[in-house]
N, C-alpha and C positions, 0 to 999 in steps of 0.2 A: 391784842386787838380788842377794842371798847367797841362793838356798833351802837348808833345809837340816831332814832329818827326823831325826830319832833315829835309828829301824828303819832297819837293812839288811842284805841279804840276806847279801852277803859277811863283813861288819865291821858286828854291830850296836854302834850308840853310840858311833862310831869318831870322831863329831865331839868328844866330849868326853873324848877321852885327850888325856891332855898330851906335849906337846913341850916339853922344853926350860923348864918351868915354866908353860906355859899352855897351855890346851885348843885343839886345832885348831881349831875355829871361829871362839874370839876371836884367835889368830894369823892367819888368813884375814880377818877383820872388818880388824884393824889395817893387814894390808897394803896392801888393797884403800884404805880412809882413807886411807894414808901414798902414796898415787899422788898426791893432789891434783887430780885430771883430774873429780871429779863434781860437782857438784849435793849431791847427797845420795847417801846409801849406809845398806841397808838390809840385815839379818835378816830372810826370810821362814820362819815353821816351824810347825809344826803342837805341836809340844814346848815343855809349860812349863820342863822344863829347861834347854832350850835358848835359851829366850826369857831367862830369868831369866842365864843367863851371860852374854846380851850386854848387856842394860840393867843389872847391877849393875856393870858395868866400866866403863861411861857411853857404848855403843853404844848405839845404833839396830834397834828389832827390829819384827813386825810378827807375830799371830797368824791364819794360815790358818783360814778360817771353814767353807771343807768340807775333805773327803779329796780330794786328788790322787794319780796315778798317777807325775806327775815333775814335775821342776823348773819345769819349762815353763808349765806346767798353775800352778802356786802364785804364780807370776809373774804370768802373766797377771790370776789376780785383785787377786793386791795393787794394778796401774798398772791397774786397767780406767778406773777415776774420775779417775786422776790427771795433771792439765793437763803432758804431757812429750811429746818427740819420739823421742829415743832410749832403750831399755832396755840395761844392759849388766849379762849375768848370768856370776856369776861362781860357782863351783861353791865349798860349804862344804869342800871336802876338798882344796882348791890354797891350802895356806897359801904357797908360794912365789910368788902372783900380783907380777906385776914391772907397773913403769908403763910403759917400752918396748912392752911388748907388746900390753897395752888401748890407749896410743896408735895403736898404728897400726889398730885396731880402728873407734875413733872418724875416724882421718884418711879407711877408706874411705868412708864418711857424706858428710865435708867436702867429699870428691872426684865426690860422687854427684849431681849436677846434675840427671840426667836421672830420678832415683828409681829408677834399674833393678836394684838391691840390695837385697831382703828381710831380708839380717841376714848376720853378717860371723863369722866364727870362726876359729878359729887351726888350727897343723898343724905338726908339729917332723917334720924328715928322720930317717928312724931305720934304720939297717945292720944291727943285733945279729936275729940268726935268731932265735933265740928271743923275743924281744921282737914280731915279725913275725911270729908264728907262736902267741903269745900269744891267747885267747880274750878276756882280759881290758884288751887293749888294740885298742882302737878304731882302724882305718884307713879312709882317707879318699882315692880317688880324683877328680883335679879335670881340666879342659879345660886347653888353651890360655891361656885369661883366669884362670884359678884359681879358677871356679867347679864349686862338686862336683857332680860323677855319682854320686857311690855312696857309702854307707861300710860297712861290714863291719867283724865280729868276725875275719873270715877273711882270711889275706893275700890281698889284692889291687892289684894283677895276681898273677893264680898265675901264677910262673915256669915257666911250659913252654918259652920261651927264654931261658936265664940270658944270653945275651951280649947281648942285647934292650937293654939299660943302664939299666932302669925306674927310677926311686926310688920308697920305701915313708916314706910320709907317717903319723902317728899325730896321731890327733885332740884337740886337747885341747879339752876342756868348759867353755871358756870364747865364749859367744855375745853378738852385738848384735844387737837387734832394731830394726827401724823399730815405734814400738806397734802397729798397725796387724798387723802379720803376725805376732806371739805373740797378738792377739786372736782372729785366725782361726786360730789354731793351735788355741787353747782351746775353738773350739767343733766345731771337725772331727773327726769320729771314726777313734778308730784303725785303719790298713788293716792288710794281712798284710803285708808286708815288715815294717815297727817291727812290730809281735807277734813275728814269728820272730824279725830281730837283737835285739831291746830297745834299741834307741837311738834316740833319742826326735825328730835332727833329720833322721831318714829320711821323716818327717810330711812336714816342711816339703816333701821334691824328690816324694814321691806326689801330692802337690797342686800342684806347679808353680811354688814357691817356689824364687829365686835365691838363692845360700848364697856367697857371695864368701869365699875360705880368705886365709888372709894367714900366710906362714910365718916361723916364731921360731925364736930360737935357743935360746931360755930354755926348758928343759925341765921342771925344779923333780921334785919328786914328787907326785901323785897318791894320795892315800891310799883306796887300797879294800879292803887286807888289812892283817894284824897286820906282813909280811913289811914293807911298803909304810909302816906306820909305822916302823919300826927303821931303814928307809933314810933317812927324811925326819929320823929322831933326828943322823943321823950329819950330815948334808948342814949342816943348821941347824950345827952345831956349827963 
């Protein structure tokens, strides 16, 4: 499942500039296809714009029947009815989605015997200070097993001991769900932690959902600003 709205705050309508010849979204739609790892692969969106660029290309799209506040929340209703085990949401703005990487997404699942994994997400090692120190980029502290304690807009661990030899992980937005725990995502209301960071799978560890991280090396770009598209121009190229 792709959500993906028009409106946004940073970059409105930033799914439908072009890369490269074709609008971020359906570059995202395709990737996501060209993994061959699904079932089915969907467009979830509240925008007929955005509906109509994936089904006129010969994607698969789905129209949001209320407002949602995030991705999560749009998913959840699309799969409430629908007979599956796993969801795997993939953010409309990661047209670099690689199969490596949702594979091992899916392998945690294969490996989950005992069902003790709510939902599985990714995490790239990242060095650059300013990237670290970025509001705009999501970090993610995990245990031992690589399950997350925390994530933040703010670097974390703040280095009060640089010689400490921490690594700084960044989150990427791409999530597996068991159905079951985006159901009861969907119907739990938002606490203050997600209010203050706005990142939406702070939900899941306020309620006691297990988040198993699995780290990549594929970084791709992330498009949330215009800056963000000029990079992904270059990248693609």
């Amino acid at each position: 499942m792709i959500p993906a709205r028009y409106s946004a705050s940073r970059f409105p309508g930033k799914l439908m500039q072009d890369l490269s010849g074709k609008t971020v979204i359906l570059r995202t739609y395709e990737a996501t296809v060209a993994t061959n790892l699904f079932d089915d692969v969907f467009v979830v969106t509240d925008s007929e714009i955005i509906y109509d660029e994936i089904i006129n290309n010969g994607g698969k799209a789905l129209m949001s029947k209320k407002e949602h506040d995030c991705g999560s929340d749009r998913i959840a209703e699309a799969v409430e009815h629908l007979d599956i085990d796993i969801v795997i949401n993939v953010q409309g703005d990661e047209p670099f989605t690689d199969r490596e990487s949702l594979a091992k997404l899916i392998d945690v699942f294969k490996n989950d015997a005992k069902k003790e994994v709510d939902l599985a997400s990714l995490m790239v090692h990242i060095s650059d200070k300013d990237e670290i120190n970025n509001p705009n980029t999501v970090k993610v502290i995990v245990d031992r097993s690589n399950f997350a304690l925390y994530f933040s807009r703010s670097p974390i661990p703040f280095p009060r001991d640089t010689t400490a030899g921490v690594k700084y992980f960044k989150h990427k937005g791409v999530y597996a769900f068991r159905k079951q725990a985006i159901l009861d995502f969907y119907k739990l209301p938002m606490l203050p932690l997600e209010a203050s960071e706005k990142i939406e799978c702070i939900r899941y560890l306020e309620y006691g959902k297990r988040i198993k991280m699995v780290e990549t090396d594929v970084e791709g770009v992330e498009i949330d600003t215009p800056e963000d598209l000029e990079r992904a121009k270059k990248l693609w190229k």
